[in-house]
Each structure stands twice: as C-alpha cells, then as structure tokens.
C-alpha positions in Angstrom: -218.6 -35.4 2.4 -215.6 -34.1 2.6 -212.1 -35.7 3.8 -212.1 -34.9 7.2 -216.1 -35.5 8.5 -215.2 -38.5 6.8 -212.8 -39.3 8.8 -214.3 -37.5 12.2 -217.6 -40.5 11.0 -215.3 -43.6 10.5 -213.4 -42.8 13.6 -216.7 -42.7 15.7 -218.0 -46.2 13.8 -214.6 -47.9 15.0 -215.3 -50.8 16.4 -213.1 -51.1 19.7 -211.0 -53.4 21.1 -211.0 -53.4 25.1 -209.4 -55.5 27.6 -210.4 -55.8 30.9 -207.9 -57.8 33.0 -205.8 -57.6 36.7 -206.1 -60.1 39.6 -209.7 -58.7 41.1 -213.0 -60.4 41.0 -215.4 -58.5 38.3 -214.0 -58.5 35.1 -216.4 -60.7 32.9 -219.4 -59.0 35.0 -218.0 -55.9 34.0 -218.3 -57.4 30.2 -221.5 -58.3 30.9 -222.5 -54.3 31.7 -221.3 -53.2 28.7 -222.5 -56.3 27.1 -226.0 -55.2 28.1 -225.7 -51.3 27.8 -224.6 -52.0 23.9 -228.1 -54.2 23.9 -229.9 -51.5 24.6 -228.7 -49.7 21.6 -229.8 -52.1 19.6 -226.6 -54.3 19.1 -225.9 -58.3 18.7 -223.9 -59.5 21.0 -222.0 -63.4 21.2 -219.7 -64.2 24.3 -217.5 -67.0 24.3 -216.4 -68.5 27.6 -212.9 -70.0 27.3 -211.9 -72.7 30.4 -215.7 -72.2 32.0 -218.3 -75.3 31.5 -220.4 -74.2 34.3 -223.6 -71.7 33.5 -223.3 -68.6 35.7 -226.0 -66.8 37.2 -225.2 -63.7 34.7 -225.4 -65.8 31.9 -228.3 -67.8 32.9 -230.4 -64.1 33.2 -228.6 -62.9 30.2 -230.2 -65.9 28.2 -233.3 -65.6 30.0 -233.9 -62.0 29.3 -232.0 -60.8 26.7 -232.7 -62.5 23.2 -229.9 -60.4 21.4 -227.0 -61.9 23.8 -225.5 -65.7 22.8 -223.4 -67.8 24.5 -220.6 -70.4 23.8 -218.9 -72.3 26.7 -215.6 -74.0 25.5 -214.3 -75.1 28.6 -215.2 -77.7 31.6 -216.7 -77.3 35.2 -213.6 -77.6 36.6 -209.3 -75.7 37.0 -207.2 -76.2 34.4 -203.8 -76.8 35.7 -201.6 -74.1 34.0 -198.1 -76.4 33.8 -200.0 -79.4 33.1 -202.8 -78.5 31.0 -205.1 -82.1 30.2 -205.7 -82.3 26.2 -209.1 -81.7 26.7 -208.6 -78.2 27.8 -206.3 -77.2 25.0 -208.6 -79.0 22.5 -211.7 -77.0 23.8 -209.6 -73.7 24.2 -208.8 -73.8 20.4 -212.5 -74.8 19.7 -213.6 -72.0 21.1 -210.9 -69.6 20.0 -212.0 -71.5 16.0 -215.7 -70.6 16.8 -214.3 -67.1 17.5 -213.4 -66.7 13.9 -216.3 -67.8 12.7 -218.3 -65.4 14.7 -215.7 -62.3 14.2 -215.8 -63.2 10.3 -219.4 -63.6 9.8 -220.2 -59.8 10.6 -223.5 -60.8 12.2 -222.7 -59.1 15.6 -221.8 -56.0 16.7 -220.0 -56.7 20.3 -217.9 -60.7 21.0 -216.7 -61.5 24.1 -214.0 -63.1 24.3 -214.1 -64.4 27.9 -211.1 -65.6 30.1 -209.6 -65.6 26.9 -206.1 -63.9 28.4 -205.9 -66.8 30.6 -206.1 -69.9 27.8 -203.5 -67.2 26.5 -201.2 -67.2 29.6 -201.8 -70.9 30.0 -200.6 -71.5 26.6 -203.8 -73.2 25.4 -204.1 -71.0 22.8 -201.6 -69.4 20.3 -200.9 -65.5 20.7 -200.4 -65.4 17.3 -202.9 -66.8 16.1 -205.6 -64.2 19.3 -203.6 -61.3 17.9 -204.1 -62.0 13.8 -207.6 -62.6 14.8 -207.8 -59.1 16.3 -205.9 -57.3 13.7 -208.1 -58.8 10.8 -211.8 -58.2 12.9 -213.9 -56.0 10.8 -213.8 -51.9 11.3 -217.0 -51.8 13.2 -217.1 -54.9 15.3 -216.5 -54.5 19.2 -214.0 -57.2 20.5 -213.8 -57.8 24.9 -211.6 -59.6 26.0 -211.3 -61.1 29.6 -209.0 -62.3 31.6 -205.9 -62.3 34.4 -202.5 -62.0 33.0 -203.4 -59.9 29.8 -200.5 -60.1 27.4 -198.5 -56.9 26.7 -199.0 -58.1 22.9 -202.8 -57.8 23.6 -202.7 -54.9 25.6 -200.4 -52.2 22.9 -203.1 -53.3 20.5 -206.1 -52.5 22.5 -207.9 -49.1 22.5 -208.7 -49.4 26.2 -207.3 -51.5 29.0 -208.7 -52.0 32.1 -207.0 -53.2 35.3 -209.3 -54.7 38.4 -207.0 -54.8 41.7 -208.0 -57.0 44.3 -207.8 -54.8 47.2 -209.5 -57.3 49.7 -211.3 -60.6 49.2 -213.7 -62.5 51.6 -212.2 -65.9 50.2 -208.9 -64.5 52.7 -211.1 -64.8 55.5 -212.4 -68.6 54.9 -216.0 -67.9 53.2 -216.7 -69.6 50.2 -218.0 -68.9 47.0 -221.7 -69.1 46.9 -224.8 -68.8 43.9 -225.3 -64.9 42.9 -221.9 -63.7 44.4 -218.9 -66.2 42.9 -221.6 -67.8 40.1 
C-alpha cells in the first residue's frame, strides 16, 4: 500500500474523541445513541458514570438488552456540592477516573464513556491534567465520550467533535418534577 491509502485507512480507523456538553437535558442519552448505534456494528462499549450512584432507566435497558455495553457508577445517589465537595465524592471521582485507565489501557473496548466526567472536572474532583494525559495517551482506534456541563476549553481544542445542548425551555421552570423514564 502506498503512502497516501495508508494514510486515507489510518485516518478512517481514528478512534475519536467527542464531547458532548452545554447546560440542556440530553447529553448522556445522546452518548447512549451513539453508544448503541456503535453496538450494532459490532463494538464493545464500557461507560463510566462519574458523581451518579443511582441506576437510570437507560442504563438499566442498556444492561438488560445489550450484552456488549458495561457500566461503572463512581459516584452516590445524591448532589455533590461544587465548593464543598465531601471526601467521598473526590475519592470516588478519582476511582472512577483510575478505572478509566485501566479500561482505556486494556484495549478490550472499542467506545468508553466517560460520563459527567466535565463536571468532576469543573468541580475539581478530578485533575485536568491528569483527564487530558489520559486522552492524549488512549490508543489510535479507541472511541473516548465524554459528558458533561462546563466542558473545559483544555478538553474541548483536543477533541475531534464538540457538541453543545442549549436548554431552550425546561418543564422543571414550571414546578414539575422529575419523574421515572423522563429525568431517570
């Protein structure tokens, strides 16, 4: 093979790096899609939930039905208070972003998710440093998500795609809840 379909073969194997962030509801569903349309190509793919201890209803399906899609919570069923994070939430945070390595690294998946990971990153529960040697070092082919409000500009100049969700309107403005299959 010559130089350039080399090159035209390796770019099209590049394993991507997306971000999907902004202040609107929707961002780890929409992980979830493309978590479940790379499924049905035949990849592996391992989510890891950082700051969430509850099991959502996505998740609970995506367990139930799809055997090639593992997840990780490292977080608890409850807010983390950004200016006063408790230990346990940093401790879990960097659990989870420590199982992230080990997942990246093992080259046993094609996609990770890296859930609500911008947010342990803006609530400084997690080192940048650390998130952004992590996605410099992934391997060539491996897909890396990640999730979250508040996405870095660090994380977002290394990206390949970025994707904002607005919050135009939300019903939690007019006093109704969050309820099962909507909000979890």
């Amino acid at each position: 093979m010559d130089e350039k379909v080399e090159e035209i073969v390796a770019r099209h194997e590049k394993g991507l790096v997306m971000v999907l962030t902004g202040n609107g509801k929707g961002k780890t569903t929409s992980a979830l899609g493309q978590a479940i349309r790379a499924i049905g190509h035949g990849f592996k793919v391992y989510m890891i939930q950082f700051m969430k201890g509850r099991k959502y209803g996505e998740i609970i399906a995506a367990e139930k039905y799809l055997p090639d899609f593992k997840v990780e919570n490292f977080g608890l069923d409850s807010f983390v208070m950004k200016d006063n994070p408790a230990p346990v939430d940093i401790e879990l945070a960097q659990k989870g972003l420590e199982r992230a390595r080990e997942l990246i690294m093992s080259e046993d998946y094609d996609m990770i998710i890296l859930d609500e990971i911008n947010v342990a990153l803006d609530f400084n529960l997690i080192s940048l440093e650390e998130t952004l040697e992590l996605i410099k070092n992934k391997p060539p082919k491996l897909n890396l998500i990640l999730t979250g409000r508040n996405a870095s500009p660090e994380i977002i100049e290394i990206a390949d795609m970025v994707s904002e969700v607005q919050e135009i309107k939300h019903h939690y403005a007019a006093g109704i809840k969050g309820r099962a299959g909507i909000e979890f």
